[in-house]
N, C-alpha and C positions, 0 to 999 in steps of 0.2 A: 504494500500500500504506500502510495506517496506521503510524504512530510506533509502535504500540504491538505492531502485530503483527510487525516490524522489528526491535525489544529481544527479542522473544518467541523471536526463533531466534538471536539474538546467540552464546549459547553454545553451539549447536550448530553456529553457522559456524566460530567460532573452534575446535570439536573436527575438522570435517572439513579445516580449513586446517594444523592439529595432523597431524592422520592423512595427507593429500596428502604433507606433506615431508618426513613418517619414510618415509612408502612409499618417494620419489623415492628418498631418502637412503639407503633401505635396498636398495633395486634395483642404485643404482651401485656401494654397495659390495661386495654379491653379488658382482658381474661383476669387483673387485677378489680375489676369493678365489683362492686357489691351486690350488684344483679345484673350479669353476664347475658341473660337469656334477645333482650334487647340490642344483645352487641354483636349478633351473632353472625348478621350480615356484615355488618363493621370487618368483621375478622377475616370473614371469607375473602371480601372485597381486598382488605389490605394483603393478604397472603397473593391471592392470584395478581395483585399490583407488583407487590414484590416481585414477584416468578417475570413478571411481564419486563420489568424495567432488567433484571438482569439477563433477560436475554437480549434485550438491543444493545445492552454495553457489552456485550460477549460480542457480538456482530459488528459493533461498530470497530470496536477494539482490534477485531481479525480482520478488517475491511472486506466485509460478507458482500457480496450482492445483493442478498437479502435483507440488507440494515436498514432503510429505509421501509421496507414492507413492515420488518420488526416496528419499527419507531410509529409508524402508521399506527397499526395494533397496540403499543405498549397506550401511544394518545389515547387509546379508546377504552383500554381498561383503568387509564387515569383518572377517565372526567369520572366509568361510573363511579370508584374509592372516592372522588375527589367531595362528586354530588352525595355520598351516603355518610362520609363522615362529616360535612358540614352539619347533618341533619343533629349532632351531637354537640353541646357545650362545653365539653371536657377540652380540657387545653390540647393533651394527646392530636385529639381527634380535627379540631381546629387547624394543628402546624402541619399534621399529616395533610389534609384538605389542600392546605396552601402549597405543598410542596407537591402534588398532584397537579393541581393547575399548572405548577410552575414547569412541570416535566410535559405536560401534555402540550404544552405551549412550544417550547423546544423539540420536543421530539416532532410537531407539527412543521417548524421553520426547518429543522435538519432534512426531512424526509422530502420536502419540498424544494429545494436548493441539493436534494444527490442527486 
């Protein structure tokens, strides 16, 4: 892969490695809540977010041809995590949200400009 197509997804790695650890982060603390049963989409959401965003930094990383299909896909399982965990007022769940948008947004400009 070229140097230059390497820097070209830099910020997009560093949004989906953003978004993996709010997920992670956001999942364990879910199952931290006093009444879990409510969170339950929460969790699923954050897990297949998680799964989704490291596979477009595996891709982007190995300059897949398929990075950008990933980056497609991982957007679309951001906005749902992004839209379920808004739906929560726990701090958790708020930064997870926001670093969902934040990934969904980038993985949308990367996928669009490969």
């Amino acid at each position: 892969m070229s140097h230059e197509k390497y820097e070209q997804y830099q910020d997009c790695i560093a949004a989906c490695h953003a978004c993996l650890v709010a997920c992670n982060h956001c999942a364990a603390s879910c199952l931290q809540e006093p009444d879990v049963k409510p969170m339950v989409r929460c969790i699923g959401l954050d897990t297949d977010c998680a799964q989704a965003c490291q596979l477009a930094v595996a891709f982007m990383a190995g300059g897949s041809d398929f990075a950008a299909a990933a980056c497609r896909f991982c957007a679309e399982v951001c906005d749902a995590c992004a839209h379920e965990c808004a739906k929560h007022d726990m701090d958790h769940c708020q930064q997870c949200a926001e670093a969902c948008r934040r990934c969904a947004q980038e993985c949308r400009t990367m996928a669009a400009n490969a």
